[in-house]
N, CA, C and O atoms as CSV, one atom per row, in Angstrom:
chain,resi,resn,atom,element,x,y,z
A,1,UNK,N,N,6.292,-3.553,13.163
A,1,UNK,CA,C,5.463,-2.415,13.499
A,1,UNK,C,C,4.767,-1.901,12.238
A,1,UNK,O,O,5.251,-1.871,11.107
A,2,UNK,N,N,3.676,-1.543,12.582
A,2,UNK,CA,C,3.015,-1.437,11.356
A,2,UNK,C,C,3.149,0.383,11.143
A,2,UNK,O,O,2.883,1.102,12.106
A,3,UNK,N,N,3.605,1.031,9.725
A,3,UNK,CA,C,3.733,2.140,9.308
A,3,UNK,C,C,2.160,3.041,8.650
A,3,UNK,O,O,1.220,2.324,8.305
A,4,UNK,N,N,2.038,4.386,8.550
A,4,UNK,CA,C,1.041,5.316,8.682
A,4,UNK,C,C,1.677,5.933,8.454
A,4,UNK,O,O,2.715,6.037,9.107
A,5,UNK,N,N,1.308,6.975,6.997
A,5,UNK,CA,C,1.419,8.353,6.686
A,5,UNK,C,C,0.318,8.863,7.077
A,5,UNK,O,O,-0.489,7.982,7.373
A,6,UNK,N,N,-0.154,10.127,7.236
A,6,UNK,CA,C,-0.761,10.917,7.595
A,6,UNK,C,C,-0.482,12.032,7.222
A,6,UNK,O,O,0.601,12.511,7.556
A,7,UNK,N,N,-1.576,12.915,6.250
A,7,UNK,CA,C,-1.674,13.913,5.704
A,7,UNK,C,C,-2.761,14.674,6.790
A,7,UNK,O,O,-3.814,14.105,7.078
A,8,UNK,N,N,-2.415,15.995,7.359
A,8,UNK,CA,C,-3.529,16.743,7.669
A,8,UNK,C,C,-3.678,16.446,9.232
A,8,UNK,O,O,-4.754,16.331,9.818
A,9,UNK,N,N,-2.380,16.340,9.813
A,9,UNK,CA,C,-2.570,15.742,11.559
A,9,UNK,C,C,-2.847,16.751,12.203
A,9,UNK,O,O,-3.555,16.634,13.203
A,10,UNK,N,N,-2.334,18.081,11.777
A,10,UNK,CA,C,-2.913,19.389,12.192
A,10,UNK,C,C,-4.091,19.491,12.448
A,10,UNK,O,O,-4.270,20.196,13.441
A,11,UNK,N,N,-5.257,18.997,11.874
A,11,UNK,CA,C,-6.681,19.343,12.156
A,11,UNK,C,C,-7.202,18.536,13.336
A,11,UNK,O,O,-6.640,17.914,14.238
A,12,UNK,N,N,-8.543,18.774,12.997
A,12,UNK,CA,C,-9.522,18.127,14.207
A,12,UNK,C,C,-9.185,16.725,14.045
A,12,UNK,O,O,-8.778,16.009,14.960
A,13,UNK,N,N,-9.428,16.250,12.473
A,13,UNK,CA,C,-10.319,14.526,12.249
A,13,UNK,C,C,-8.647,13.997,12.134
A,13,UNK,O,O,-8.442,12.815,12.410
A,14,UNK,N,N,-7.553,14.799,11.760
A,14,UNK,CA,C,-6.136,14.117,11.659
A,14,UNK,C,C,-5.671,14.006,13.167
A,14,UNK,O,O,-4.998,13.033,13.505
A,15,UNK,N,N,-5.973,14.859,13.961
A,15,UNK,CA,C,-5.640,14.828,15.525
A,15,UNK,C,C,-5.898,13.554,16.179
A,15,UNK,O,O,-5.096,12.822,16.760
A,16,UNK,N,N,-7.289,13.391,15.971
A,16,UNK,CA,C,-7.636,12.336,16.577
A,16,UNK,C,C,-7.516,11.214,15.822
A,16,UNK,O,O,-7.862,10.238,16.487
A,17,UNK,N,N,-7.098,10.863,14.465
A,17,UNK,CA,C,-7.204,9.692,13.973
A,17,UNK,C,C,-5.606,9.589,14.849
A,17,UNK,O,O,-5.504,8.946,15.894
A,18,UNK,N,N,-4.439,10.332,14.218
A,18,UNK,CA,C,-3.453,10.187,15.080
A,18,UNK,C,C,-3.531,9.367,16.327
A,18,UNK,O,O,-3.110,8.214,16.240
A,19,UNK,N,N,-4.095,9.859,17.695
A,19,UNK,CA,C,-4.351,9.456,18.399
A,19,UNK,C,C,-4.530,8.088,18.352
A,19,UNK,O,O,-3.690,7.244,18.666
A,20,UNK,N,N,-5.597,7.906,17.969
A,20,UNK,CA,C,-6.251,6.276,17.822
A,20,UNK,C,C,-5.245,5.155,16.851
A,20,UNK,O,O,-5.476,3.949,16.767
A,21,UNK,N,N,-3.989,5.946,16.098
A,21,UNK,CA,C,-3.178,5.656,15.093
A,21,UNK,C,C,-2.144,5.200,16.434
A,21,UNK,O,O,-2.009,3.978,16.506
A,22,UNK,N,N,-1.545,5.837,17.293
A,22,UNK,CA,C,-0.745,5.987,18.531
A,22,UNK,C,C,-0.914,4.413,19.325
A,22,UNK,O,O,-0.143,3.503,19.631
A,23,UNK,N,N,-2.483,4.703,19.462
A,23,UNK,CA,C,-2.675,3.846,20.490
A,23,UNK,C,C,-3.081,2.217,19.994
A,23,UNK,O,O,-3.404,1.216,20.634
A,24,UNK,N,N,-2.899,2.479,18.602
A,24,UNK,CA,C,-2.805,0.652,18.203
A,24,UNK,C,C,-1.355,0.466,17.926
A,24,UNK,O,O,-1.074,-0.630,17.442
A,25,UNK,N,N,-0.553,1.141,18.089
A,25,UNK,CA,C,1.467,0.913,17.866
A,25,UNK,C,C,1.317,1.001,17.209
A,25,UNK,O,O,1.308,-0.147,16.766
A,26,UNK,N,N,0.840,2.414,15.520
A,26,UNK,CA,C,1.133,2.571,14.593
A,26,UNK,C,C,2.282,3.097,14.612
A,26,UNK,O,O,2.394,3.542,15.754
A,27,UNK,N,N,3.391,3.364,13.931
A,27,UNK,CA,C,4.713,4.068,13.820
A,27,UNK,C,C,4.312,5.542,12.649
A,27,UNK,O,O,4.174,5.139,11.494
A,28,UNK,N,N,4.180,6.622,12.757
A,28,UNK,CA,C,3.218,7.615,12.171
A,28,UNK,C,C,4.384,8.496,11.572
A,28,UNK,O,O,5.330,8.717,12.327
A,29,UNK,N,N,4.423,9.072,10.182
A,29,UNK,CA,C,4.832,10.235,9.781
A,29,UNK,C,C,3.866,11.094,9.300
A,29,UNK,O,O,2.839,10.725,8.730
A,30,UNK,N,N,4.255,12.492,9.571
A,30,UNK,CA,C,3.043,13.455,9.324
A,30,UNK,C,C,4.177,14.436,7.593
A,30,UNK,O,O,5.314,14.734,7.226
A,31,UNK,N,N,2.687,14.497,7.174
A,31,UNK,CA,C,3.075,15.274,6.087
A,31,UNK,C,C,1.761,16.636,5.807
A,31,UNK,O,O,0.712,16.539,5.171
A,32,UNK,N,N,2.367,17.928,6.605
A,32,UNK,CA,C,1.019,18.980,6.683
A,32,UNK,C,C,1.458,20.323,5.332
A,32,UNK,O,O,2.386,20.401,4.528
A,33,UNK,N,N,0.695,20.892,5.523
A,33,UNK,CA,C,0.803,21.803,4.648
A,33,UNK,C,C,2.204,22.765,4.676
A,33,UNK,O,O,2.384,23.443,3.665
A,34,UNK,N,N,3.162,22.867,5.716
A,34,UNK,CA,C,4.192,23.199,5.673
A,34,UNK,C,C,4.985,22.731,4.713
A,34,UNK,O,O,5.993,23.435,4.655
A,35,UNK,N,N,5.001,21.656,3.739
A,35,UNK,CA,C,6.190,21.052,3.047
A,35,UNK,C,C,5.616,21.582,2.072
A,35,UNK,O,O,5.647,20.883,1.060
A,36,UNK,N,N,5.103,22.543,1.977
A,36,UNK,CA,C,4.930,23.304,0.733
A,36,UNK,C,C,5.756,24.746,1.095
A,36,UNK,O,O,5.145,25.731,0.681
A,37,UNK,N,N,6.721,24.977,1.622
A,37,UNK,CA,C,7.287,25.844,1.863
A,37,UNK,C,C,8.647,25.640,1.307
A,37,UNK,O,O,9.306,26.639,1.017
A,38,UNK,N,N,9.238,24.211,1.089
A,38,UNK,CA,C,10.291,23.843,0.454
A,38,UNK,C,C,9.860,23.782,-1.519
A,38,UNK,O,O,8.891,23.248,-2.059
A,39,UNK,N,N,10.976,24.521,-2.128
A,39,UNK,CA,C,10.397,24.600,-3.430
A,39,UNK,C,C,10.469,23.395,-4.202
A,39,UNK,O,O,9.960,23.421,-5.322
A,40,UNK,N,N,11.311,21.768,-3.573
A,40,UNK,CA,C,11.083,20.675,-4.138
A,40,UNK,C,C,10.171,19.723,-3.272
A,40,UNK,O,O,10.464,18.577,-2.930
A,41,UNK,N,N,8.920,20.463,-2.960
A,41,UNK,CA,C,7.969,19.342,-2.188
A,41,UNK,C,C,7.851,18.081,-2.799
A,41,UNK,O,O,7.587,17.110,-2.090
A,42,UNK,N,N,7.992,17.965,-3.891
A,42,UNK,CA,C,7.046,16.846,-4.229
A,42,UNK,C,C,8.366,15.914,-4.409
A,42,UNK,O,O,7.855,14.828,-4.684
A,43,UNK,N,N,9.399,15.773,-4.410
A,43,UNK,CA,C,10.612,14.996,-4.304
A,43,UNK,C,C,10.753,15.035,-3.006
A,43,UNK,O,O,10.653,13.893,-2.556
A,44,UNK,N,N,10.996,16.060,-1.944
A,44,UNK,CA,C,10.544,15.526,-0.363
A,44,UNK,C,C,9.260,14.372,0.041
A,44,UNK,O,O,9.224,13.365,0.749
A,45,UNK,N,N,8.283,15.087,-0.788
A,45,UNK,CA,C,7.068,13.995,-0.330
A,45,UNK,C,C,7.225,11.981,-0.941
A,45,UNK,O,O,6.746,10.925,-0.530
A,46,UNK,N,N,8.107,12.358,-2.014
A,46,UNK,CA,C,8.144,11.032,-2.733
A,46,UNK,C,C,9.483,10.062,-2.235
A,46,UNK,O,O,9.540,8.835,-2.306
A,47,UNK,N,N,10.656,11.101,-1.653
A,47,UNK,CA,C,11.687,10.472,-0.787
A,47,UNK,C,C,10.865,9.688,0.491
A,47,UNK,O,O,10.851,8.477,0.712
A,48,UNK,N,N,10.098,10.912,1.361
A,48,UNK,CA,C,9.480,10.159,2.381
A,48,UNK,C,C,9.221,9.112,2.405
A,48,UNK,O,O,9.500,8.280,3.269
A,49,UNK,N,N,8.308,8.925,0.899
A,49,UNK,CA,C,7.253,7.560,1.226
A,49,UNK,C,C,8.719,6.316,0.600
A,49,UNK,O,O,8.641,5.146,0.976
A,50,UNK,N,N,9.562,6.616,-0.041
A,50,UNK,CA,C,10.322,5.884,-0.513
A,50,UNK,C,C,11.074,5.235,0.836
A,50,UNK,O,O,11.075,4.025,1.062
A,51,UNK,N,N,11.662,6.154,1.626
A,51,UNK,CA,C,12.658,5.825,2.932
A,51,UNK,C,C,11.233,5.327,4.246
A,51,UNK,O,O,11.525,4.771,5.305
A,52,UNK,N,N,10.077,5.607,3.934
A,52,UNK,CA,C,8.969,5.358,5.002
A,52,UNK,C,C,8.543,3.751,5.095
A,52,UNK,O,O,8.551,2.894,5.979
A,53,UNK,N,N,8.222,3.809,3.904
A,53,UNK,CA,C,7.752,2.933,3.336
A,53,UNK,C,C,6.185,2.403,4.066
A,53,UNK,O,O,5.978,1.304,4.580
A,54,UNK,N,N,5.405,3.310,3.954
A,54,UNK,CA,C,4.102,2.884,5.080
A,54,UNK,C,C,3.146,2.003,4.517
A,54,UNK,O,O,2.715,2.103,3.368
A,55,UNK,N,N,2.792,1.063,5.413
A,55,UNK,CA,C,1.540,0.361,5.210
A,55,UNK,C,C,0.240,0.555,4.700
A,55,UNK,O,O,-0.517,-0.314,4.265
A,56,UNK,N,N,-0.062,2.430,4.841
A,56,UNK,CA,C,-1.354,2.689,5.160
A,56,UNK,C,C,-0.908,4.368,4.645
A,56,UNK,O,O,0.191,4.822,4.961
A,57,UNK,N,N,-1.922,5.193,3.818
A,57,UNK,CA,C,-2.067,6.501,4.055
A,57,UNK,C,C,-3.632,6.654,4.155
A,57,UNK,O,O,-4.617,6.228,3.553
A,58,UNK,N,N,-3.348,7.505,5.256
A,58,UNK,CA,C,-4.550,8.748,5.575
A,58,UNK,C,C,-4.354,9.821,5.208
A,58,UNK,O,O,-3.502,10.427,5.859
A,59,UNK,N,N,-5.049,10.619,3.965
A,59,UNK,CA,C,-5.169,11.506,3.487
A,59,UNK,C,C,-6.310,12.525,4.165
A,59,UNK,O,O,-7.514,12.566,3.912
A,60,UNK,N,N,-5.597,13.275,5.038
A,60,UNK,CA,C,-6.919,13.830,5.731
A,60,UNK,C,C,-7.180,15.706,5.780
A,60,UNK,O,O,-7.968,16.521,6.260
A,61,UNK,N,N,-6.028,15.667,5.002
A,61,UNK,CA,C,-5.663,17.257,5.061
A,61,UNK,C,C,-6.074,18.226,3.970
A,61,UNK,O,O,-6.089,17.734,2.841
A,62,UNK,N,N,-6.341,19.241,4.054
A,62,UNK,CA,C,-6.887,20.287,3.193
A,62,UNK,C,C,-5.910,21.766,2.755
A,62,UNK,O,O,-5.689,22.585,3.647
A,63,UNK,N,N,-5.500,21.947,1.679
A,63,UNK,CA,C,-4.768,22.862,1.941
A,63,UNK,C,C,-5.799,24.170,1.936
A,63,UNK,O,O,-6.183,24.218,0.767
A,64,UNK,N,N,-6.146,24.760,2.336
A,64,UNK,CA,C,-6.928,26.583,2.891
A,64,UNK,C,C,-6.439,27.625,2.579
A,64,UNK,O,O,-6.954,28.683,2.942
């Protein structure tokens, strides 16, 4: 199965890439602006991709 991070699934253009991510059997983890609420994000974000291990990132998110 092919793996997908995804930054920014919250929005419009992450919604729907999602979607279209879904419907080719991507296997998807989302990473949104909430993991900035934990004060070691960036060791959460770097475990993820370590234990994820994805094929592919979409960087689609904005923090506001």
């Amino acid at each position: 199965m092919r793996k997908a991070l995804l930054t920014g699934s919250k929005g419009f253009i992450g919604k729907n890439l999602m979607e279209e991510l879904l419907e080719k059997s991507f296997s998807i983890i989302e990473i949104n602006e909430d993991i900035f609420q934990s004060e070691n994000w960036n060791r959460d974000v770097l475990e993820t991709l370590e234990d994820f291990e994805p094929h592919v990132i979409f960087h689609v998110g904005l923090l506001s």
